[in-house]
C-alpha positions as CSV (number, residue, x, y, z in Angstrom):
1,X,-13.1,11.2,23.5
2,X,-11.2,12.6,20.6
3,X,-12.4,11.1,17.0
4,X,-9.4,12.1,15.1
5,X,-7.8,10.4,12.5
6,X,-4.1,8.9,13.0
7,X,-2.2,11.3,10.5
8,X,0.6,8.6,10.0
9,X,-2.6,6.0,9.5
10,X,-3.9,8.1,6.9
11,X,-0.6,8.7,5.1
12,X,0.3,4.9,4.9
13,X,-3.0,4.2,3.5
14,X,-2.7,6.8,1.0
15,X,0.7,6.1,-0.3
16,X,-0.1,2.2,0.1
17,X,-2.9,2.8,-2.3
18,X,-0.4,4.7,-4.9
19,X,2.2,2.0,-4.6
20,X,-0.4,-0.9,-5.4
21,X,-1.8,1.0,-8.4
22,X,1.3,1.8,-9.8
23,X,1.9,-1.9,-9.5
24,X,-1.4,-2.9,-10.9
25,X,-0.4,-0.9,-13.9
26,X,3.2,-2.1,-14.5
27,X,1.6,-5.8,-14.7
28,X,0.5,-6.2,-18.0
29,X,4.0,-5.1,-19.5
30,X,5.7,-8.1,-18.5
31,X,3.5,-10.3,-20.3
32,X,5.3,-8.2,-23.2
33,X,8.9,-8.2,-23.7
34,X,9.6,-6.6,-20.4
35,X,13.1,-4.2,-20.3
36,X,15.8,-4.9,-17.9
37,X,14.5,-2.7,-15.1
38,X,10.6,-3.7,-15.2
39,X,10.8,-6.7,-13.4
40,X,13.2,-4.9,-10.7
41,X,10.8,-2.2,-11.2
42,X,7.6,-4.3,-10.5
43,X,9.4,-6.5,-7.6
44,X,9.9,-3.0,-5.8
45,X,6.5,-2.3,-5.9
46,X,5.1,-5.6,-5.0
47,X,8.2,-4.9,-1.8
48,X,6.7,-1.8,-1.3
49,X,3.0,-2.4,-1.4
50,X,3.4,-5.3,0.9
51,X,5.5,-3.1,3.0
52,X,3.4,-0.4,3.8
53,X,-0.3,-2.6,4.1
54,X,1.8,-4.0,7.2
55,X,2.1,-0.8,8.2
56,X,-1.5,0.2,7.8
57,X,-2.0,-3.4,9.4
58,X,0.0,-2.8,12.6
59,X,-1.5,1.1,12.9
60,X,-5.0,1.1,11.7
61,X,-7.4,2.6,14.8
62,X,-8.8,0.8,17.6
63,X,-12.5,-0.8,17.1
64,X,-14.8,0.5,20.0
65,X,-16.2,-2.0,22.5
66,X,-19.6,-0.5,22.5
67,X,-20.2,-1.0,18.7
68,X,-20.5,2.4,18.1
């Protein structure tokens, strides 16, 4: 058997993990006076975080029967 990594697996994850940072970041300025765009801003993150953890979600790797 082949242990090698799904390449689109590894790229959802990666850019799943840059889209919920940038989210976790944008947070705090709408407790602020937030500008037109942040909240469209922060609701197309949330969109697109939630988006692609489905993706990781439906393509993350098999588990092995054996436990191994």
């Amino acid at each position: 058997m082949q242990n090698k990594p799904n390449r689109n697996f590894i790229t959802l994850l990666l850019t799943m993990s840059l889209a919920a940072g940038a989210l976790v970041l944008n947070i705090p300025a709408l407790f602020g006076s937030p500008g037109p765009g942040q909240l469209w801003l922060t609701a197309g993150l949330g969109l697109l975080a939630a988006a692609l953890g489905t993706g990781v979600v439906l393509l993350r790797p098999q588990r092995r029967a054996n436990g191994a």
